[in-house]
C-alpha positions as CSV (number, residue, x, y, z in Angstrom):
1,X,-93.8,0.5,11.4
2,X,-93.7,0.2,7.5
3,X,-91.1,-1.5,5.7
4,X,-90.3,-0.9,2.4
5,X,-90.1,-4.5,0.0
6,X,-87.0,-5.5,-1.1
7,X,-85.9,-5.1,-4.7
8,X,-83.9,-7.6,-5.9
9,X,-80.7,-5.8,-7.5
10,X,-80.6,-7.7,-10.7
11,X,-82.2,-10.7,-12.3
12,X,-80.0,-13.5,-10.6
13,X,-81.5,-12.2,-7.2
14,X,-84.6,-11.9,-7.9
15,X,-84.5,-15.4,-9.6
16,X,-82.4,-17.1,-6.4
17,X,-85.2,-15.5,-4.5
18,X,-88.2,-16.9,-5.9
19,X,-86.4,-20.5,-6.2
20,X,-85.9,-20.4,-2.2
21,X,-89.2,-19.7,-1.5
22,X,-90.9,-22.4,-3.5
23,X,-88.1,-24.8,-2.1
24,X,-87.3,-25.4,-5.8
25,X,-83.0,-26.8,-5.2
26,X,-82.9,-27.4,-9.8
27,X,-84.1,-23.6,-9.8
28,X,-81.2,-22.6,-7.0
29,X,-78.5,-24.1,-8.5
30,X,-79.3,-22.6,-11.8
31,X,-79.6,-19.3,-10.9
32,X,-76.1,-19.6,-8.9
33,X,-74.5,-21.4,-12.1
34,X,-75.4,-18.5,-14.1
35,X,-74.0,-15.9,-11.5
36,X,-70.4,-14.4,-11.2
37,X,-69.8,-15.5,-7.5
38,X,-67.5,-13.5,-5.2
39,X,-65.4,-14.7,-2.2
40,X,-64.1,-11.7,0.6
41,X,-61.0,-12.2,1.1
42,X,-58.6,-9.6,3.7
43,X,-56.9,-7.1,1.1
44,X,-53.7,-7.7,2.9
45,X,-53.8,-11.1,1.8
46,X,-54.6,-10.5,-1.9
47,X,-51.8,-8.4,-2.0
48,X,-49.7,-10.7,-0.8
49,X,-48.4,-9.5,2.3
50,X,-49.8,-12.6,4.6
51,X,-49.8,-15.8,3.6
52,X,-53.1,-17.6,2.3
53,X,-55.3,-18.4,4.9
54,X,-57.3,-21.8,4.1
55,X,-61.0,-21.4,3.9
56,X,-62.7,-21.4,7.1
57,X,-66.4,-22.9,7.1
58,X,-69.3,-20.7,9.3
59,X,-71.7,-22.1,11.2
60,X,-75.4,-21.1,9.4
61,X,-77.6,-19.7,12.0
62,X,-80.6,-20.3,10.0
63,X,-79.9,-24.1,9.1
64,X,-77.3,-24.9,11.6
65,X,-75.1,-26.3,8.6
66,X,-71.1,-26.0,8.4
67,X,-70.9,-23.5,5.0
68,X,-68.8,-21.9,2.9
69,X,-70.4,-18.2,2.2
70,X,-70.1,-16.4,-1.7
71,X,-72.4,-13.5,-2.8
72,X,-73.6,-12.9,-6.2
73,X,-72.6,-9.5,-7.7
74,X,-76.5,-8.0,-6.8
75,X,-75.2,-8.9,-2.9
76,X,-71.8,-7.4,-2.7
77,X,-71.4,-4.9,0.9
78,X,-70.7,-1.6,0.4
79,X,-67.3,-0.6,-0.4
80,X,-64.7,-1.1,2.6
81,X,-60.9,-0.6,2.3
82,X,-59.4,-3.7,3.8
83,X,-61.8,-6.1,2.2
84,X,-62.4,-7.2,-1.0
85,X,-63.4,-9.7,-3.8
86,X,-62.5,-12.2,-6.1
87,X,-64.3,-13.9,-8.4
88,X,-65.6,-17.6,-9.0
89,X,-67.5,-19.8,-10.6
90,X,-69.8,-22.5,-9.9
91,X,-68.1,-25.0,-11.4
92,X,-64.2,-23.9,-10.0
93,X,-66.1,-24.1,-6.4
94,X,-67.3,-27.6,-8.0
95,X,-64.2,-28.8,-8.5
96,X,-62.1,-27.5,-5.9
97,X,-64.5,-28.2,-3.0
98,X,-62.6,-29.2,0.2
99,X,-64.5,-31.1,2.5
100,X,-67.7,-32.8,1.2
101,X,-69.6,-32.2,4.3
102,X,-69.7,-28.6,4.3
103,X,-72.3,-26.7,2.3
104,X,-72.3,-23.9,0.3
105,X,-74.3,-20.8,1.8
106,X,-75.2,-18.1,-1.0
107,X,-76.1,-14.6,-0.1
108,X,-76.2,-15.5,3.8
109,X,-78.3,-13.7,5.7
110,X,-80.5,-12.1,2.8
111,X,-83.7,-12.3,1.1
112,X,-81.9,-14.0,-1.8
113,X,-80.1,-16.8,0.4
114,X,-79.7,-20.2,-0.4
115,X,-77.9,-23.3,1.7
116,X,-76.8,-26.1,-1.1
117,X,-75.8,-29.4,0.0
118,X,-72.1,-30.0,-1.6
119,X,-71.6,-33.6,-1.1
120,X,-69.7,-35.5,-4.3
121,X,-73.0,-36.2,-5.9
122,X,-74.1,-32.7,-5.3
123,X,-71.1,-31.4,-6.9
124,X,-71.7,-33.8,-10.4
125,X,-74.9,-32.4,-10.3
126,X,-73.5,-28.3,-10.2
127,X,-71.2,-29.4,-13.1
128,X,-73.7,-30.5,-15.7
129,X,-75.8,-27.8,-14.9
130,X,-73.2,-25.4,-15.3
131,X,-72.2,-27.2,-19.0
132,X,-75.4,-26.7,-19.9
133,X,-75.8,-22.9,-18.7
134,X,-75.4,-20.8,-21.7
135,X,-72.8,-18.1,-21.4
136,X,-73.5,-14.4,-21.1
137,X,-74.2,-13.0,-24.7
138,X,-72.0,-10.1,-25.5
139,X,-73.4,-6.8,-25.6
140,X,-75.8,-6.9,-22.4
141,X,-77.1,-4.1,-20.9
142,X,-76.8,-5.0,-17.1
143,X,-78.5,-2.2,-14.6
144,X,-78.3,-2.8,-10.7
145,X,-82.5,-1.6,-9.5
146,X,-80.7,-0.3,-6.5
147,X,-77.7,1.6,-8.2
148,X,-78.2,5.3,-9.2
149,X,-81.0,5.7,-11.8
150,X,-81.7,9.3,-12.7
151,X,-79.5,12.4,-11.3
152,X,-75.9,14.1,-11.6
153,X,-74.1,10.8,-11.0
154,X,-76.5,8.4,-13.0
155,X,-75.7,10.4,-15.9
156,X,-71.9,10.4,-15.4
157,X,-72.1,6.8,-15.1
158,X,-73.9,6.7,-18.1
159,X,-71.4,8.3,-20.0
160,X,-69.3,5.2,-19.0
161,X,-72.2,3.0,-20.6
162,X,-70.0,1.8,-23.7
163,X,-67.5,0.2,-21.8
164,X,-70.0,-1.2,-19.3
165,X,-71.8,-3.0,-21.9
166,X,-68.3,-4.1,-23.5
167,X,-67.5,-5.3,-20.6
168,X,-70.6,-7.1,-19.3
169,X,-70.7,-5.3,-16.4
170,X,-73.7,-3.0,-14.9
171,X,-73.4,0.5,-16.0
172,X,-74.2,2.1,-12.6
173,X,-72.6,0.8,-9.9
174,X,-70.0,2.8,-8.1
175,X,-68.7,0.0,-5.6
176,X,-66.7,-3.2,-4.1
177,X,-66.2,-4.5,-7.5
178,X,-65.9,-3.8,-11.5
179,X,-65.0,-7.7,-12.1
180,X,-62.8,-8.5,-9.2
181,X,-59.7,-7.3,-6.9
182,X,-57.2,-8.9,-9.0
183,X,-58.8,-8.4,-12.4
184,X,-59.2,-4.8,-11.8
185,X,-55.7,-4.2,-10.6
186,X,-54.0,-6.3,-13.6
187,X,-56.1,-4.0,-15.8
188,X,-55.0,-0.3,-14.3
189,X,-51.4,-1.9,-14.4
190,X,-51.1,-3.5,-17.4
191,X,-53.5,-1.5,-19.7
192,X,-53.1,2.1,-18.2
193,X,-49.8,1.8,-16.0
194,X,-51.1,2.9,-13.0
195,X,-50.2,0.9,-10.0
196,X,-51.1,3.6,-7.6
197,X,-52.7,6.0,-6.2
198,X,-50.7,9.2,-7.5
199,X,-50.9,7.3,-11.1
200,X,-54.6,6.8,-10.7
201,X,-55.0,10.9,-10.4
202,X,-52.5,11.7,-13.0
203,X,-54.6,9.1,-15.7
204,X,-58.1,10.3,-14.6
205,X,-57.0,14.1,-14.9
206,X,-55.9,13.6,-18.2
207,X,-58.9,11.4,-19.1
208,X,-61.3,14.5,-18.2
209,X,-59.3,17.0,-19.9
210,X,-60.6,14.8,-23.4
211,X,-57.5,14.9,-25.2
212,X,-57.0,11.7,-26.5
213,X,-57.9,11.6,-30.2
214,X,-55.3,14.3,-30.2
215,X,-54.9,18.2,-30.3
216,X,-54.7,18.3,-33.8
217,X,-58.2,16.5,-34.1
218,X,-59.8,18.2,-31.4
219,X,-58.4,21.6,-33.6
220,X,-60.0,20.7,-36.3
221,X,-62.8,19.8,-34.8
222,X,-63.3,22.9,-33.6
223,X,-62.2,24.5,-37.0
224,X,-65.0,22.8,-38.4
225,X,-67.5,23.6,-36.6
226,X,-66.4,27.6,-36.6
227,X,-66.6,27.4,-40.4
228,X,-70.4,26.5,-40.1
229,X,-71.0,28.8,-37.6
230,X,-69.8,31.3,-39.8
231,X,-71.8,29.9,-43.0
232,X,-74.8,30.4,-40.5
233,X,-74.9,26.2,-40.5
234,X,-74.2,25.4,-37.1
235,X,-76.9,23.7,-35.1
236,X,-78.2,25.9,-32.2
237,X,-78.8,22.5,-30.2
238,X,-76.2,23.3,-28.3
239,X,-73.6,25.8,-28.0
240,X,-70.4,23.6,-25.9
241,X,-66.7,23.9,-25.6
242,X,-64.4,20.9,-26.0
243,X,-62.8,20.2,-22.7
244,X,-59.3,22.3,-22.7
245,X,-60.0,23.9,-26.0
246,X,-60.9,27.9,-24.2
247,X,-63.8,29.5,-25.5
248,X,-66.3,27.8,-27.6
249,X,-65.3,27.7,-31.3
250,X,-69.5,26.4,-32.6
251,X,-71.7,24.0,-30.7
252,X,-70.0,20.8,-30.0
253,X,-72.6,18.7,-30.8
254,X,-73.3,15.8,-33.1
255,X,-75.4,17.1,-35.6
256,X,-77.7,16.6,-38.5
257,X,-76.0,19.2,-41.0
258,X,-76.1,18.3,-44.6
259,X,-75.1,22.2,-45.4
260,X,-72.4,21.6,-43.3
261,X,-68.1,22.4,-45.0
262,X,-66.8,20.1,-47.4
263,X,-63.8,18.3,-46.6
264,X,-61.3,20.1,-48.9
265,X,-63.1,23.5,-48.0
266,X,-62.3,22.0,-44.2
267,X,-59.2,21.4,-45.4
268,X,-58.5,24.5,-46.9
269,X,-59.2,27.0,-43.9
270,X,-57.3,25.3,-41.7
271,X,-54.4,25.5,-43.7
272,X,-55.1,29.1,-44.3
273,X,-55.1,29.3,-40.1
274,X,-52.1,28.0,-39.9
275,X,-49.9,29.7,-42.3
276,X,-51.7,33.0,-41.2
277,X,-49.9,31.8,-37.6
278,X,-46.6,30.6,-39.5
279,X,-46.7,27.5,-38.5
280,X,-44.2,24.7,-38.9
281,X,-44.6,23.1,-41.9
282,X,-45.1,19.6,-39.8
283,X,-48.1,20.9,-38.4
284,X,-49.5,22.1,-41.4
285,X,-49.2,18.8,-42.9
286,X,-50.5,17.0,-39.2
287,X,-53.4,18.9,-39.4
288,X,-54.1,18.0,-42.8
289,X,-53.8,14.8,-41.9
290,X,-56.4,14.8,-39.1
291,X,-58.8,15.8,-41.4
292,X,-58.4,13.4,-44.0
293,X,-58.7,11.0,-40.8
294,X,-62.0,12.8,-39.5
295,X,-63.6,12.6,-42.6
296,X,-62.7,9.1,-43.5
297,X,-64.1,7.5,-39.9
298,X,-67.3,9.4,-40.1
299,X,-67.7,8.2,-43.6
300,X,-67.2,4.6,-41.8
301,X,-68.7,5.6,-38.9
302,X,-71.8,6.7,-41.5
303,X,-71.4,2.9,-43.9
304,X,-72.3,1.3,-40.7
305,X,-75.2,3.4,-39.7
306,X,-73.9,4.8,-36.5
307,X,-73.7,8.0,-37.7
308,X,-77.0,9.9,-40.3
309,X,-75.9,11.5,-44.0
310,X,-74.7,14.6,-42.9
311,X,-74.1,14.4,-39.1
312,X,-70.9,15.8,-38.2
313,X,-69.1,16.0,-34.6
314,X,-67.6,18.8,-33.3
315,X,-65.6,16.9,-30.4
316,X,-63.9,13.6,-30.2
317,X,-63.8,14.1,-26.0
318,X,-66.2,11.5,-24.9
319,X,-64.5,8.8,-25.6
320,X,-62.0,9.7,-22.8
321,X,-64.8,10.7,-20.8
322,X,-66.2,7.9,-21.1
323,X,-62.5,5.7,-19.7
324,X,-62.4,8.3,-17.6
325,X,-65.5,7.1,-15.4
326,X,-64.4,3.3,-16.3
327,X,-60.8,4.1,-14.4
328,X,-62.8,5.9,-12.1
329,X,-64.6,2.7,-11.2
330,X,-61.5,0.6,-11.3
331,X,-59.7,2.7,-9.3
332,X,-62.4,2.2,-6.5
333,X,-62.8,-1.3,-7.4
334,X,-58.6,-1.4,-6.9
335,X,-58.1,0.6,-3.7
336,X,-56.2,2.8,-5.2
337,X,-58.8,5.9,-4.3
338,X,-61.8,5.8,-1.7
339,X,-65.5,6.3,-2.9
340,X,-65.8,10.3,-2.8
341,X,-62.8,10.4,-4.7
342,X,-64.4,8.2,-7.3
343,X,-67.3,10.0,-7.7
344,X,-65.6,13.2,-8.0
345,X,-64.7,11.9,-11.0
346,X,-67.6,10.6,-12.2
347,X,-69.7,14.0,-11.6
348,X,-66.7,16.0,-13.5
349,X,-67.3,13.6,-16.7
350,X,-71.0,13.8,-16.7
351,X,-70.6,17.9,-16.2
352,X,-67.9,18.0,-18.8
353,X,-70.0,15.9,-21.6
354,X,-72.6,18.2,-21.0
355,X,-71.1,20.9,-21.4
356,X,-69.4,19.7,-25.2
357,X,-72.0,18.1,-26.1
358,X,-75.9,19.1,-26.7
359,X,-77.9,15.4,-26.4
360,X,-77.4,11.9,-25.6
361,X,-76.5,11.2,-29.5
362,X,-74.3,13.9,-29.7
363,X,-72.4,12.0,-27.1
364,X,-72.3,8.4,-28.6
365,X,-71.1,9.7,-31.9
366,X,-68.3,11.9,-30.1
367,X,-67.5,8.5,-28.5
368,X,-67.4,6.2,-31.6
369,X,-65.5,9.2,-33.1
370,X,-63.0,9.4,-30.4
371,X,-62.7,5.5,-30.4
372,X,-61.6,5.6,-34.7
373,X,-58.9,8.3,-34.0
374,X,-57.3,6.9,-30.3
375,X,-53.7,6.4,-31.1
376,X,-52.5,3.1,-32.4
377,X,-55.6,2.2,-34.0
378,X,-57.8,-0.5,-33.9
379,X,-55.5,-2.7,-31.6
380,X,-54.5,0.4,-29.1
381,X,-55.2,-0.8,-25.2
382,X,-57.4,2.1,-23.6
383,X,-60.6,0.2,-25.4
384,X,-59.9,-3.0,-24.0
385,X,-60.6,-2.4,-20.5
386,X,-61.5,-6.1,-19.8
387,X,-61.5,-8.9,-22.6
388,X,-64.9,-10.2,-24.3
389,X,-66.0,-13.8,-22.8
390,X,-63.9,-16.9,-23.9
391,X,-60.9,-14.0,-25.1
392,X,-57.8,-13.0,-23.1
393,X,-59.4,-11.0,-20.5
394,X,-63.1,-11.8,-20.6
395,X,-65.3,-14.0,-18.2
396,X,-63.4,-18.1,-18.8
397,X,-59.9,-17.5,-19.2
398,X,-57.4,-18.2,-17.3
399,X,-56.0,-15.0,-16.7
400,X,-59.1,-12.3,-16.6
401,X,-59.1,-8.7,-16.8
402,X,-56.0,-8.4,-18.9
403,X,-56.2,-6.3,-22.1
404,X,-57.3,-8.0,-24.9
405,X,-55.5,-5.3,-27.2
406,X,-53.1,-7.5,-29.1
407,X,-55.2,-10.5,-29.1
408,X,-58.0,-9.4,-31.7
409,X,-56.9,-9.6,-35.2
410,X,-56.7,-6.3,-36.7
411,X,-59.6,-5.2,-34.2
412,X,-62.8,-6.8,-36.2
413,X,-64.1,-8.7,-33.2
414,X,-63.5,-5.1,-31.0
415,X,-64.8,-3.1,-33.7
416,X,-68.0,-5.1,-33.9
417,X,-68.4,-5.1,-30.1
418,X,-68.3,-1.5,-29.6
419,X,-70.9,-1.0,-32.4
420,X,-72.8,-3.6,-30.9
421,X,-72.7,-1.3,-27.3
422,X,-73.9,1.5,-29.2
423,X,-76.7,-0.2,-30.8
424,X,-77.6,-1.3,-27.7
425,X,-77.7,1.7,-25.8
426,X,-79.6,3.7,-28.4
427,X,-82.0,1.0,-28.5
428,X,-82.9,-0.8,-25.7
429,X,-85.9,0.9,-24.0
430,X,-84.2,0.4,-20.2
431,X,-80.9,2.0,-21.8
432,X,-79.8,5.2,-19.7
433,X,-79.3,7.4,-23.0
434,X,-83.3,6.8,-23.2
435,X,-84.2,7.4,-19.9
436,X,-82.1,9.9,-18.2
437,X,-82.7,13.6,-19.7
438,X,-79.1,14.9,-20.9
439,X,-79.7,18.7,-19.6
């Protein structure tokens, strides 16, 4: 009979593996100080309706040592309703050991299994290698080997990419986990408001429908992109409707249109549209706004090199898409919808970003365009799904996965980060945006 190998599913596997089998211990505890560790743990207890149980040793079959089990993120079970995770550290299990005779079993029962000793000298050792274990930089691309790669719901996930990065998390799973059980709920309730399952369909729906830089952007968006149609200056890339917007008003793509309508003449014909519709003067002077507030965040967007001299872009809807599969994933993560449901959502992004947008780029620049004109600005909470490391919310704080909206001054540090995830992702040779074909 042929067996397949095994393929680690990301680095820290792979590295945990081939430590094991030279019997190297400095190489095992490294790779496990540089891993996000999980415990199971009965959902009914981490919602608080039993008490705490206290942890329970198992008996190793393979070493016949007492040991307390923890997976790394690679070795997380498929999803299951009634169990789930929460995250630790090496140096929390360091320090909070509770019986110096027990050992610590990673990854039990698979290729990338370890069995450490934890007596108190053991435990020393753990801590200093932990101190001197550099933390995750921001802005990683993280992939799982055995997640999806290539089809309909790799590229849905993919759309999620910028967040995934933001979040140092890998950018395809669909599973047990985004960070943990308890992170992932605090972030649905205290980010999003949704605390259950009924608010988890109402956010997701409106999340696909791509609505949130506003129907007066998305308008003149749309506006835009009919004037250069008209002039005969609309790329034929791709001819896309905005999500919600009825029939397609130009291609909504990002593109490379130097001939493309000035501002004011922009400005101009959608005036004209609405006072040949009588309009309220309000909206007249809303619209007018939005496209003063286009123009002036591609013209950012354009000083920092994320968008080219005369790319324009014709919808602002991937930026929800892309929460959209992020609350997707948390929702799974959170219980608060099963796997099919999950993808659902997932496959409707992915079918709904290609149908608005013509490429991979077209995408990213509808995303960091959608991003400048969210409501509240800089500091509003739907792009701070879970804080950066060391900041409310991120990997080392006390309290992780809560929004680390109010916590960045004036939205530099976010700002940068979600430039950085762009960067990254229209860079990095294993990046999805380079490797999965957008049609």
């Amino acid at each position: 009979m042929f067996f397949s190998p095994w393929t680690p599913p990301t680095p820290i596997e792979q590295q945990l593996q081939a430590a094991t089998a030279r019997g190297d211990w400095d190489g095992q505890i490294g790779a496990v100080a540089a891993a996000e560790l999980y415990v199971a743990v009965p959902r009914v207890q981490a919602d608080g309706l039993v008490m705490p149980a206290p942890l329970a040793p198992y008996r190793d079959p393979a070493s016949g040592k007492r040991c307390l089990p923890v997976l790394t993120r690679g070795a997380l079970p498929l999803w299951q309703p009634d169990w789930v995770f929460q995250r630790t550290t090496l140096d929390a299990l360091a320090l909070e050991w509770p019986h110096d005779k027990w050992h610590l079993a990673v990854n039990p029962g698979q290729p990338a299994a370890a069995v450490l000793p934890a007596t108190p000298l053991d435990r020393a050792a753990w801590l200093e290698v932990y101190a001197e274990t550099p933390p995750p930089a921001p802005g990683r691309l993280l992939s799982l080997y055995t997640g999806p790669l290539h089809g309909p719901l790799a590229q849905g996930l993919a759309c999620g990419a910028p967040l995934a990065v933001r979040d140092g998390v890998p950018w395809n799973e669909l599973g047990t986990v985004y960070r943990d059980y308890d992170a992932d709920r605090a972030v649905l309730r205290d980010t999003w408001g949704v605390a259950d399952p009924a608010g988890w369909w109402h956010l997701t729906e409106r999340l696909l429908a791509g609505a949130g830089a506003g129907r007066d952007a998305e308008f003149a968006l749309r506006a835009r992109e009919g004037l250069a149609k008209h002039a005969g200056t609309a790329p034929a890339e791709h001819s896309g409707t905005a999500p919600g917007s009825g029939d397609a008003q130009g291609p909504a793509t990002g593109s490379r249109d130097p001939q493309g309508p000035a501002t004011e003449e922009w400005r101009q014909a959608v005036t004209q549209v609405l006072v040949h519709r009588a309009a309220p003067e309000a909206e007249v002077r809303a619209m007018d706004a939005a496209v003063t507030r286009i123009a002036e965040a591609e013209e950012r967007l354009r000083g920092e090199g994320a968008l080219q001299p005369g790319q324009r872009v014709a919808s602002a809807a991937a930026h929800d898409l892309a929460c959209a599969v992020t609350v997707a994933r948390l929702g799974l993560a959170a219980r608060l919808c099963g796997p099919a449901d999950a993808e659902r959502v997932v496959l409707s992004a992915g079918e709904t970003a290609r149908r608005t947008y013509g490429s991979w780029p077209a995408f990213a620049a509808g995303f960091l365009l959608g991003r400048a004109l969210r409501p509240g600005g800089a500091g509003d909470p739907r792009t701070a799904v879970h804080g950066l490391p060391g900041q409310p919310g991120g990997p080392g704080h006390a309290a992780p996965g809560h929004s680390d909206a109010g916590a960045i001054e004036a939205g530099t540090s976010d700002d940068h980060t979600a430039l950085l995830a762009h960067r990254v992702l229209t860079a990095d040779p294993a990046s999805p945006w380079l490797n999965i074909p957008w049609s």
